[in-house]
C-alpha positions as CSV (number, residue, x, y, z in Angstrom):
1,X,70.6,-12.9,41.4
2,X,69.7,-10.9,44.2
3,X,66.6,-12.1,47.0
4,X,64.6,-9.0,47.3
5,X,61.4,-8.1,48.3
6,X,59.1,-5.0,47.2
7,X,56.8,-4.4,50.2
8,X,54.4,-2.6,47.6
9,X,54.1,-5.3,45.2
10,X,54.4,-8.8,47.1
11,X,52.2,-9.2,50.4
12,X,55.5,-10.2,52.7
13,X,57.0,-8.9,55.3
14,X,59.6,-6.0,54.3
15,X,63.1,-6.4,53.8
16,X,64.3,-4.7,56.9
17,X,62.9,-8.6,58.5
18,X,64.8,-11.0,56.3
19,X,68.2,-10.9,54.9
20,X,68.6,-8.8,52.0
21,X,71.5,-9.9,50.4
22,X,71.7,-14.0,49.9
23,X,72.2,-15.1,46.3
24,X,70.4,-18.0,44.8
25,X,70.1,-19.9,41.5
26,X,67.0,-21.2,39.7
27,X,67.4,-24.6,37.6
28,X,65.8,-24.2,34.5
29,X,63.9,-27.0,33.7
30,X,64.6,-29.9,31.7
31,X,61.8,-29.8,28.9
32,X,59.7,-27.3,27.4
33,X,56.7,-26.8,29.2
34,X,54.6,-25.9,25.7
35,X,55.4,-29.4,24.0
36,X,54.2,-31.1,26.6
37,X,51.2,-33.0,27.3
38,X,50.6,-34.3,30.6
39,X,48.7,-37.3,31.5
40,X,45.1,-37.0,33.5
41,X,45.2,-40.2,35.5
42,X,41.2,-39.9,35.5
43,X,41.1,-43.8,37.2
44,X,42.0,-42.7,40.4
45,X,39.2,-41.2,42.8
46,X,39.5,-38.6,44.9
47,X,40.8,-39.4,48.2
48,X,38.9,-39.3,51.8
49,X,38.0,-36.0,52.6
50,X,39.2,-34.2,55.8
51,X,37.8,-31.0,56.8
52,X,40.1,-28.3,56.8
53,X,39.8,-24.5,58.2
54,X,42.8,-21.8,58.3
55,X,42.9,-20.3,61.5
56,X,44.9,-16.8,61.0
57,X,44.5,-16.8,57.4
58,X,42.3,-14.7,55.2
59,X,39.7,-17.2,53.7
60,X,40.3,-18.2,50.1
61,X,39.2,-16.2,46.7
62,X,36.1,-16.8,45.5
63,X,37.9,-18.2,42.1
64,X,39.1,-21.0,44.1
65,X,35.9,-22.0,46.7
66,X,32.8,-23.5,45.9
67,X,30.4,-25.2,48.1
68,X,30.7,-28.8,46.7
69,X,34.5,-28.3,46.8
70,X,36.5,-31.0,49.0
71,X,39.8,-30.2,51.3
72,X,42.2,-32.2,52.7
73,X,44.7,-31.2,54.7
74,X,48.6,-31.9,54.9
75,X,50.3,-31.2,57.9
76,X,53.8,-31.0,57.1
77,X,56.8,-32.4,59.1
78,X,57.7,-29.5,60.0
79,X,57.2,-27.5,56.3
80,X,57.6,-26.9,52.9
81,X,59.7,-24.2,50.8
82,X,58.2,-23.3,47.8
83,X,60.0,-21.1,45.2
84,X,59.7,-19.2,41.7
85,X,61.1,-16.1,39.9
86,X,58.5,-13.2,39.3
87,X,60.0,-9.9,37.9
88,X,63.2,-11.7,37.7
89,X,63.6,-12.0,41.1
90,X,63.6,-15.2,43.3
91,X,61.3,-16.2,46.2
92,X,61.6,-18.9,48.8
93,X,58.5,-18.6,51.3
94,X,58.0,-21.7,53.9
95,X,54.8,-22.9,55.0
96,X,53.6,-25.7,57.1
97,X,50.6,-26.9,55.8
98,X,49.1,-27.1,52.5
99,X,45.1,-27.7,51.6
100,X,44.5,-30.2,48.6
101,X,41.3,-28.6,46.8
102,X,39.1,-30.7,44.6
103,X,35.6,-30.4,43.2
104,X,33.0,-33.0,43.6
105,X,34.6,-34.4,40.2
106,X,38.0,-35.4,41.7
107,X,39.2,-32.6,39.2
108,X,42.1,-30.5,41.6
109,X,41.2,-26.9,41.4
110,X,44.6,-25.4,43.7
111,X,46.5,-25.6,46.7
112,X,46.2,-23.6,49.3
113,X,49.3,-23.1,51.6
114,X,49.5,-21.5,55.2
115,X,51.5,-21.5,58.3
116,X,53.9,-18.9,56.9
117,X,55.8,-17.0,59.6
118,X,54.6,-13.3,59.4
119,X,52.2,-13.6,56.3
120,X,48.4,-12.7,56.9
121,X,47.0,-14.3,53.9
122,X,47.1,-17.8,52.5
123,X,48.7,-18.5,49.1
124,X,46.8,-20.3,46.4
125,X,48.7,-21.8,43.4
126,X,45.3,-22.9,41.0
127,X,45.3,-25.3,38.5
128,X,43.8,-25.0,34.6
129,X,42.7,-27.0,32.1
130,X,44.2,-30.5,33.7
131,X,41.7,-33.3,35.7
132,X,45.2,-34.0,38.0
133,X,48.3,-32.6,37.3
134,X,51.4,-34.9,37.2
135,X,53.6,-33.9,40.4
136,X,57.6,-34.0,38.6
137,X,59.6,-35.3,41.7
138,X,62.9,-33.7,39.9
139,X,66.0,-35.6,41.2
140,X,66.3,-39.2,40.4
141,X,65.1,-41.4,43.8
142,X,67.6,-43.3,44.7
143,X,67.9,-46.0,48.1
144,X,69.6,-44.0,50.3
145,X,68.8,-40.7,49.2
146,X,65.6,-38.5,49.3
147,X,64.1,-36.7,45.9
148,X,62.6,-34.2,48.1
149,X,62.2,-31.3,45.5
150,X,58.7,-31.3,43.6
151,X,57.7,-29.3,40.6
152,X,55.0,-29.0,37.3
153,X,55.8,-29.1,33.8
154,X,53.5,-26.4,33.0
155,X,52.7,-22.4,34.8
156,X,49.7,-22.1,36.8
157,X,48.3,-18.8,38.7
158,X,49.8,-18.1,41.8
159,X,47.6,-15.7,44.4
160,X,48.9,-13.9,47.2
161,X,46.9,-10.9,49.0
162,X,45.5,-9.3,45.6
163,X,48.6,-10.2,43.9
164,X,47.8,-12.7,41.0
165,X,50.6,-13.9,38.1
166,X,51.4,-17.0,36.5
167,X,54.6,-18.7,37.4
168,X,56.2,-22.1,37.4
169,X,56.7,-23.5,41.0
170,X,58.5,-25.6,42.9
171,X,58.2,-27.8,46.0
172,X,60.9,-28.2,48.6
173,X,60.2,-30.5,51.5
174,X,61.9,-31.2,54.4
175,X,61.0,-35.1,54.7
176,X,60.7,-37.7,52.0
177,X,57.1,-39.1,53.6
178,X,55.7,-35.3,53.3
179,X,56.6,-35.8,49.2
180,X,55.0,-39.0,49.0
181,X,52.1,-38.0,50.7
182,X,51.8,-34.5,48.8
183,X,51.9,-36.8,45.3
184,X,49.2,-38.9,47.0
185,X,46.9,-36.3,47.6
186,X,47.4,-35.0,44.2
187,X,47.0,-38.1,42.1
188,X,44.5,-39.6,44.4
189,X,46.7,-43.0,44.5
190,X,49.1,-45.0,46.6
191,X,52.8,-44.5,45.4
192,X,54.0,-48.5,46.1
193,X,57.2,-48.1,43.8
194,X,59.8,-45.1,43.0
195,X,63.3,-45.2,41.8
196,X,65.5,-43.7,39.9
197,X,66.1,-44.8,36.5
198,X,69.2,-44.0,34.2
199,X,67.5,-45.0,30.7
200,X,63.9,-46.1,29.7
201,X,63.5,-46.5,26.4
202,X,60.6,-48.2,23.9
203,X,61.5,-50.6,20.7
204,X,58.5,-49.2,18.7
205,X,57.7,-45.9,19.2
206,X,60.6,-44.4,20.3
207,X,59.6,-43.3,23.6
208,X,62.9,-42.2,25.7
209,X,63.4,-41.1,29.7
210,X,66.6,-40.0,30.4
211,X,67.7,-40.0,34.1
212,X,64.6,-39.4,35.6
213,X,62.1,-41.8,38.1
214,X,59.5,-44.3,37.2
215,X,57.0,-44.5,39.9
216,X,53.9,-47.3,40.5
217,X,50.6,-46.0,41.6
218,X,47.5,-47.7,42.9
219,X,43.7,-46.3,42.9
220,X,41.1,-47.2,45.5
221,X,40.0,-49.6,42.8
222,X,43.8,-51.5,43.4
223,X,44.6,-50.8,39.1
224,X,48.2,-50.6,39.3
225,X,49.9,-47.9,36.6
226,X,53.3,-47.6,35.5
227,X,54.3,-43.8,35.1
228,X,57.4,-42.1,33.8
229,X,58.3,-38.7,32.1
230,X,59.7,-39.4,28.7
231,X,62.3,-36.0,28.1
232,X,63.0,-37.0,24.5
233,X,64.8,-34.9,22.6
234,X,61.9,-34.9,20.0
235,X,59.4,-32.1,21.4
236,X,56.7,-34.1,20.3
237,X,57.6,-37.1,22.2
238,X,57.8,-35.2,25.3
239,X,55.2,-36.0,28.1
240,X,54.0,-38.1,30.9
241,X,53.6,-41.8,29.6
242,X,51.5,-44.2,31.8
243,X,51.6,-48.5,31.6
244,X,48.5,-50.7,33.1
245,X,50.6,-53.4,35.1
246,X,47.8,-55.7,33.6
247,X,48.9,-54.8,30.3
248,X,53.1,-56.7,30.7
249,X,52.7,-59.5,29.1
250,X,56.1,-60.7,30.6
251,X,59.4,-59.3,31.8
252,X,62.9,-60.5,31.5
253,X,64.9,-59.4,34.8
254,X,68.5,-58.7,33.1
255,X,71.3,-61.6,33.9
256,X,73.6,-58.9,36.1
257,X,73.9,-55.1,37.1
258,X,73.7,-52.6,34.7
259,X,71.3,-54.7,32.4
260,X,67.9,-53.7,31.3
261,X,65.0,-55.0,32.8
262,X,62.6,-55.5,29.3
263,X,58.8,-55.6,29.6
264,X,56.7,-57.6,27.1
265,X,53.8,-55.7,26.4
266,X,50.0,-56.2,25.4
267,X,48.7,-54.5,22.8
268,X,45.7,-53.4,24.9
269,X,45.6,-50.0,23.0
270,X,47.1,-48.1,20.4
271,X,50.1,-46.7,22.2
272,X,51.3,-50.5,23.7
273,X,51.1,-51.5,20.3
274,X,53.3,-49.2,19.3
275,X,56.0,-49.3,21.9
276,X,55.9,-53.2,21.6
277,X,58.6,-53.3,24.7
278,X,60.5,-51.3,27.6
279,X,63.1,-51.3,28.2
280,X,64.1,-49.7,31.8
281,X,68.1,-49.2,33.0
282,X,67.8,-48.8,36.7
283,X,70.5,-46.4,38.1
284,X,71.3,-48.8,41.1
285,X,70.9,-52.6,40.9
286,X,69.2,-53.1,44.3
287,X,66.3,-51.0,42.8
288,X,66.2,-53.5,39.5
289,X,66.1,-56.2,42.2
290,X,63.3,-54.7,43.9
291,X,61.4,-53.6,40.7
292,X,61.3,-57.5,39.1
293,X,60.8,-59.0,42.9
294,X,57.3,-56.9,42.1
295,X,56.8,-57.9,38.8
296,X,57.0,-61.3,40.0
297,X,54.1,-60.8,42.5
298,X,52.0,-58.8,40.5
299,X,52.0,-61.0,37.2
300,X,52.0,-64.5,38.8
């Protein structure tokens, strides 16, 4: 696929100032973005607010501002590279900061990004229809290795200039701490546990997450949730599924690597009374270690 860019229909700086002739790929995601529903962790309050101007940058749309809105500000170490494919060509533009905008609900209404070498106007990727979208960190997390590529299950509307189109993006950073705190500021939580998982798996229901991450979050109000992204092959199955820690009855650790941890649950609600237990296949055993080490805490 060939990186160009049409001066007369993107608002970046023409090709004669970039390399016209690299080659990319775009991965195409692993689920269908139609089937799925995503969960609105609505628990979790919006974080502190930190004022935030754009020095440089053409103030944002009026589609995107209102007066009880609330920014904060990530200053990224040193930036981000965001990509997506409009007109079947691929873009990679790098910023270094990114504005987290929320209305007085806690409800995130975009992202506005800045910092961009050469670009006079901010970007805004806005969000529809969704109290707080799930950030997908793509790549499973594993001890060594950073998952540093974030993207969403579903398209939003991207703004650029007076250039407006729905697209599916995808975050690239350059640190591990700038993903966690971009997840953070999204879900309005504390991420205290991530790893990468090769199997998770329900005994009722028939819940199933192949190779992807289960992540712990904690709100201001210290309610601890379990969260993965069950890819099932069945399209209805497919979504974001979310586990109070308050609501595992008990766990058994697995007797040696490459066993399932299993989680005992409480039928709280309707779907813990289906799923009955998880079972979760960590793909490295220190992270299974780690993961029953907090169980052990949390449900003492």
């Amino acid at each position: 696929m060939s990186l160009r860019y049409d001066p007369d229909d993107w608002p970046l700086p023409s090709p004669s100032r970039r390399a016209s002739n690299r080659t990319s790929s775009v991965s195409s995601s692993t689920v269908d973005s139609e089937t799925i529903s995503l969960l609105s962790l609505s628990n979790f309050p919006p974080p502190p607010v930190t004022p935030a101007t754009s020095p440089g940058i053409a103030p944002r749309k009026a589609s995107c501002l209102s007066l009880l809105d609330e920014t904060v500000r990530l200053e990224l170490n040193p930036s981000v590279t965001i990509s997506f494919v409009r007109n079947s060509k691929l873009f990679k533009l790098r910023y270094t900061f990114i504005d987290v905008v929320k209305d007085s609900t806690g409800t995130l209404r975009c992202l506005e990004l800045g910092g961009g070498m050469g670009q006079s106007s901010a970007f805004l990727h806005s969000f529809q229809n969704t109290k707080l979208p799930v950030p997908h960190v793509e790549h499973p997390k594993l001890p060594n290795e950073p998952s540093l590529r974030v993207s969403f299950l579903d398209e939003q509307t991207v703004q650029s200039g007076t250039t407006v189109f729905t697209t599916q993006l995808a975050y690239t950073f350059d640190t591990w701490m700038d993903c966690v705190r971009f997840q953070e500021a999204l879900l309005a939580s504390k991420l205290v546990f991530i790893a990468g998982i090769a199997e998770a798996r329900s005994k009722g229901r028939g819940e199933e997450c192949i190779s992807q991450n289960i992540r712990v979050l904690c709100g201001r109000n210290d309610k601890l949730v379990l969260l993965f992204f069950a890819n099932s092959q069945r399209k209805e199955l497919k979504r974001y599924i979310s586990i109070p820690i308050n609501c595992i009855e008990s766990f058994h650790p697995g007797k040696r690597a490459g066993k399932p941890v299993v989680l005992t649950l409480q039928p709280n609600f309707d779907l813990l009374t289906h799923m009955k237990t998880l079972q979760i296949e960590f793909l490295e055993d220190s992270d299974r270690l780690r993961f029953c080490d907090f169980l052990n805490h949390q449900l003492r």
